[in-house]
Backbone as a printed PyTorch tensor [residue, N CA C, xyz], in Angstrom:
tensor([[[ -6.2580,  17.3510,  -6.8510],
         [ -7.2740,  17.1230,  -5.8380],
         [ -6.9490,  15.8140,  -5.1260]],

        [[ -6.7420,  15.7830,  -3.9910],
         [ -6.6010,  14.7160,  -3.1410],
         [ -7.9850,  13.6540,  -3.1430]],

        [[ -7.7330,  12.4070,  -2.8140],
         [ -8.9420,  11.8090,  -2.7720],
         [ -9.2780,  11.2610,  -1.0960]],

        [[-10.2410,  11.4910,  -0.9620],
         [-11.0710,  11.9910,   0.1810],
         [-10.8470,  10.4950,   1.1770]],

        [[-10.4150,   9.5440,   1.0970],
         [-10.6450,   8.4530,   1.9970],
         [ -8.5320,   8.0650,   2.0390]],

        [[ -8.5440,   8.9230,   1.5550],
         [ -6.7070,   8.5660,   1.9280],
         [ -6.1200,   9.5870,   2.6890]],

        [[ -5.3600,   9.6910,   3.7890],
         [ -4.5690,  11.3450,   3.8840],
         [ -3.1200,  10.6890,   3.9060]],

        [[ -2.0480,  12.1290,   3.9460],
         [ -1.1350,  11.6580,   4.0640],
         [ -0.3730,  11.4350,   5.5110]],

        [[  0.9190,  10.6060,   5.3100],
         [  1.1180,  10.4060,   6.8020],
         [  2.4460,  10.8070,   6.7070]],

        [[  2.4930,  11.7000,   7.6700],
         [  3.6530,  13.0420,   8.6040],
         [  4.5900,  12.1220,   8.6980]],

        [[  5.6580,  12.2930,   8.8260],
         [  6.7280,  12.2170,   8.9380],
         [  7.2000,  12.1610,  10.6080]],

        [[  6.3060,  13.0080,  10.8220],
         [  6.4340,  13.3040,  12.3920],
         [  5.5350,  12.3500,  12.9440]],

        [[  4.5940,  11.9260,  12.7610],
         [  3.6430,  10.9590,  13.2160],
         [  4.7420,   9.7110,  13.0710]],

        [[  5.4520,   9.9040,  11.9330],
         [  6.2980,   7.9460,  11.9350],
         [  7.2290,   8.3310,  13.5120]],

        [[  7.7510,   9.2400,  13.1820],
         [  8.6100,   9.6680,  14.5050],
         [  8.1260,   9.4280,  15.6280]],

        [[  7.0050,   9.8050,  15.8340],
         [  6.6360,   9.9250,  17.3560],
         [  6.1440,   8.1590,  17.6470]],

        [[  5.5350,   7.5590,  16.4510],
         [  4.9660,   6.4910,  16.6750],
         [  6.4390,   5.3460,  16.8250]],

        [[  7.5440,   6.0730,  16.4280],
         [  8.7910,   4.7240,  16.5160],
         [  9.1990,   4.9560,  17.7910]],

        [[  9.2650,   6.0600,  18.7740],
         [  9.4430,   6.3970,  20.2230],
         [  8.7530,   5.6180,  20.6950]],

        [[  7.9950,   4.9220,  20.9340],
         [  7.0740,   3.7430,  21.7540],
         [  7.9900,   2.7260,  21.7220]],

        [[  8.1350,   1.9750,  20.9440],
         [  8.8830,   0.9810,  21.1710],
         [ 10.3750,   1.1220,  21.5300]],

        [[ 11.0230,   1.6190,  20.7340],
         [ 12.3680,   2.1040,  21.3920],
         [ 12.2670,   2.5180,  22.8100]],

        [[ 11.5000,   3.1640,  23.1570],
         [ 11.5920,   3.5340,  24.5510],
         [ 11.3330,   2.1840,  25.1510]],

        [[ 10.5930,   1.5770,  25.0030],
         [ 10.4220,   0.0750,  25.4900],
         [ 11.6940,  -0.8500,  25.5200]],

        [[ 12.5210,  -0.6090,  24.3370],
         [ 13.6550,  -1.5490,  24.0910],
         [ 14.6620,  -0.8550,  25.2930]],

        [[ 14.3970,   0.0920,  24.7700],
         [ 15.9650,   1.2020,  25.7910],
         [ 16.1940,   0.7590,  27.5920]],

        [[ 14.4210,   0.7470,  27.8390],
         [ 14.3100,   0.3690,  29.1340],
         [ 14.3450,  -1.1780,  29.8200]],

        [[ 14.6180,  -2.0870,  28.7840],
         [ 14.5270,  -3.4310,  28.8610],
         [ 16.2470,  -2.9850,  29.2800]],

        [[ 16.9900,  -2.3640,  28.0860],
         [ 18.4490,  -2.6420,  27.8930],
         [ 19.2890,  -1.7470,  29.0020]],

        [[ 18.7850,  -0.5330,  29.1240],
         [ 19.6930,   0.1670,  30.2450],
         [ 18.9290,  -0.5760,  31.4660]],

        [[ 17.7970,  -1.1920,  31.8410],
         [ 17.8440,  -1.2430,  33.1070],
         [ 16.7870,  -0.3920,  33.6000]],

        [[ 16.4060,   0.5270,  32.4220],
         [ 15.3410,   1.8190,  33.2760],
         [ 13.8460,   1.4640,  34.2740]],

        [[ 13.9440,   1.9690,  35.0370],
         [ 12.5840,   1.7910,  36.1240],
         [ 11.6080,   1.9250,  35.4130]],

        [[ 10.7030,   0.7150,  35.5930],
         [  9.4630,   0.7610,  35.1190],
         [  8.9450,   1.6990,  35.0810]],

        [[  8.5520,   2.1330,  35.7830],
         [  7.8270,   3.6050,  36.2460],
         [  8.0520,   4.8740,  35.4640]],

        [[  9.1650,   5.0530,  35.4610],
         [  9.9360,   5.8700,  34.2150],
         [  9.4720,   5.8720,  32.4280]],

        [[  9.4270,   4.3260,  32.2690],
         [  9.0010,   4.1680,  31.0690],
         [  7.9630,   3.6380,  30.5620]],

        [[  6.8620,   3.7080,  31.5950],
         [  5.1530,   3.8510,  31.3840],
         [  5.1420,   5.2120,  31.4070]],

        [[  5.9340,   6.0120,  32.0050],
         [  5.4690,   7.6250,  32.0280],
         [  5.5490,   8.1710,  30.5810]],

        [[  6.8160,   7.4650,  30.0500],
         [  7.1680,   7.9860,  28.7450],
         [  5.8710,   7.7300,  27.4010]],

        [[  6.3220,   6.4750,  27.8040],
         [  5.0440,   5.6770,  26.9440],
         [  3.6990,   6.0220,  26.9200]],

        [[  3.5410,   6.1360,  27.9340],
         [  1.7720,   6.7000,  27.8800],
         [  1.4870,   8.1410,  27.5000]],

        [[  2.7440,   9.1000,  27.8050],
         [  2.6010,  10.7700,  27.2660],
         [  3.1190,  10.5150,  25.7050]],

        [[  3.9210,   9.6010,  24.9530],
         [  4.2620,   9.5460,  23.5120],
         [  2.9550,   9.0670,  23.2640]],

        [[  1.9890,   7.9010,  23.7420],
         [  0.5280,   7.5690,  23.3450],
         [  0.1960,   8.8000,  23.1050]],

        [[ -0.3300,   9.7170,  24.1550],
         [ -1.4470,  10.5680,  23.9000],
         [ -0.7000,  11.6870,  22.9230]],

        [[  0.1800,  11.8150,  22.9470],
         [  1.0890,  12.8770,  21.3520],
         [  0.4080,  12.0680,  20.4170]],

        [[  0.7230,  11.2360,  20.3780],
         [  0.6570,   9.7780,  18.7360],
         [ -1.0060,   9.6850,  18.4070]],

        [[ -1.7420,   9.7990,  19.3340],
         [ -3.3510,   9.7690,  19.1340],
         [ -3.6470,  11.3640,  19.0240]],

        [[ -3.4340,  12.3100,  19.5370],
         [ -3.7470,  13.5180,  19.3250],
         [ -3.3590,  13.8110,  17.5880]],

        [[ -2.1160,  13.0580,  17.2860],
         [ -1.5180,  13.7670,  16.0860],
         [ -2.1040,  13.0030,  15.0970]],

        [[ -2.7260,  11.7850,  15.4930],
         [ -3.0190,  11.1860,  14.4020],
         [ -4.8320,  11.8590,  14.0140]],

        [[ -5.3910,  11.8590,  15.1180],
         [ -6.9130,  12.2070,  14.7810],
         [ -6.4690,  13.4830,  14.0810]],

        [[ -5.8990,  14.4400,  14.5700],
         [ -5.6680,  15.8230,  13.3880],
         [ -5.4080,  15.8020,  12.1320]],

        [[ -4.5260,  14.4930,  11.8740],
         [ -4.1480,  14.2560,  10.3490],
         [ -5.6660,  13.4920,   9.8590]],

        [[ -5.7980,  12.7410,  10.7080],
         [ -7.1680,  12.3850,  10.1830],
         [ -8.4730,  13.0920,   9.9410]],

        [[ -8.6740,  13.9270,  10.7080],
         [ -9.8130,  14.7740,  10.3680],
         [ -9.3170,  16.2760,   9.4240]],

        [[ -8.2060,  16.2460,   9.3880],
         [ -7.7340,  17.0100,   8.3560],
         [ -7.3720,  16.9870,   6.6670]],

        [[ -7.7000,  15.3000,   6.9620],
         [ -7.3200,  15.0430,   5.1850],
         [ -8.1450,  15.4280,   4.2110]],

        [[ -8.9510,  15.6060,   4.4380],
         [-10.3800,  16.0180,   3.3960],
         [-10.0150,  17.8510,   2.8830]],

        [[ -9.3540,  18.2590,   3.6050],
         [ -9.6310,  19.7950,   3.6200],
         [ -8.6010,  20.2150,   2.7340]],

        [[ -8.7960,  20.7640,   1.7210],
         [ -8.2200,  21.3670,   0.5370],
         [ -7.2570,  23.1300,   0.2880]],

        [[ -7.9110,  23.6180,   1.4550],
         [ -7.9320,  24.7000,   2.1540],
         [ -8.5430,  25.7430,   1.5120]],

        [[ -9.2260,  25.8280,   0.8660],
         [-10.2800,  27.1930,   0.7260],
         [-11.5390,  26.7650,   1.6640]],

        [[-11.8210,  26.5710,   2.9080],
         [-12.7700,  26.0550,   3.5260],
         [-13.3840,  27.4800,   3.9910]],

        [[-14.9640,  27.7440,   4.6620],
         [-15.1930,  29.1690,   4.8170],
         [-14.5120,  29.8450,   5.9760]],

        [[-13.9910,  28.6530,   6.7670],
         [-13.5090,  29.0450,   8.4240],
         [-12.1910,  29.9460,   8.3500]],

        [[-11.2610,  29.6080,   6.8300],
         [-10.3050,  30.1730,   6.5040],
         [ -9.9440,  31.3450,   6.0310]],

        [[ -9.7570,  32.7550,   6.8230],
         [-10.2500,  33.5330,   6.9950],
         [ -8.6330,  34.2570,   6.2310]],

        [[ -9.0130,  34.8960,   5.0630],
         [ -7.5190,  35.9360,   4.9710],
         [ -7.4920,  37.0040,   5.0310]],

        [[ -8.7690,  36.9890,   5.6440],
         [ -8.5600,  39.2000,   5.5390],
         [ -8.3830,  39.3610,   7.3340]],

        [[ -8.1050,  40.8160,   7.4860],
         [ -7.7800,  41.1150,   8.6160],
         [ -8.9780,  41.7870,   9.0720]],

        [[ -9.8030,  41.7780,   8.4080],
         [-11.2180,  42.6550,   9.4000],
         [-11.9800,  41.5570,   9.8900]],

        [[-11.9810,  40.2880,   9.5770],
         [-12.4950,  39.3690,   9.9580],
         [-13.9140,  38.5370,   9.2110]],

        [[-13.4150,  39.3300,   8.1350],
         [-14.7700,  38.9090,   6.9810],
         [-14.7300,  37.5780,   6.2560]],

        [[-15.5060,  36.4780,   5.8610],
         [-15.1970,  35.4740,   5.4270],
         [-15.2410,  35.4390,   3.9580]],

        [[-15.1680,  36.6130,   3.1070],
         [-14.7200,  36.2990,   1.8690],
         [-16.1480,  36.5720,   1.0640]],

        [[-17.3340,  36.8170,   2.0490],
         [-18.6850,  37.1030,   1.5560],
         [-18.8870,  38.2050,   0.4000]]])
C-alpha cells in the first residue's frame, strides 16, 4: 500500500522538467532567437505542469477505484 502524501516521480516528468533549462543553455550557446526559445519554454512549462498535477492527483489511487470499469457492458462491478 502506498502512503497517501508521497507519489512517485516519472521518469518522464525528470525529462521534460531538464528540457527547460537546456533549452535555455542551448539558446544562450548556439545563438538561438529569443523568440524561438520562449516558444519552447513556455509549451515544455505547460507539458511539465499538466504532467505533474496528473501524477499528483493520481498518487492516492490504488486502482480498484469504482470509475474503473472492467467489464464491457459497462457495469461497475455492482
Amino acid at each position: 500500500m502506498r502512503r497517501a502524501g508521497r507519489y512517485p516521480r516519472s521518469w518522464l516528468l525528470i525529462l521534460m522538467g531538464s528540457v527547460i533549462p537546456l533549452t535555455l543553455i542551448m539558446g544562450i550557446q548556439f545563438h538561438i532567437e529569443q523568440r524561438f526559445t520562449a516558444a519552447i519554454v513556455v509549451a515544455a512549462l505547460l507539458v511539465f505542469a499538466s504532467m505533474e498535477l496528473w501524477i499528483h492527483a493520481s498518487a492516492p489511487a490504488i486502482g480498484d477505484e469504482w470509475w474503473q470499469d472492467d467489464h464491457c457492458s459497462g457495469g461497475r462491478g455492482y
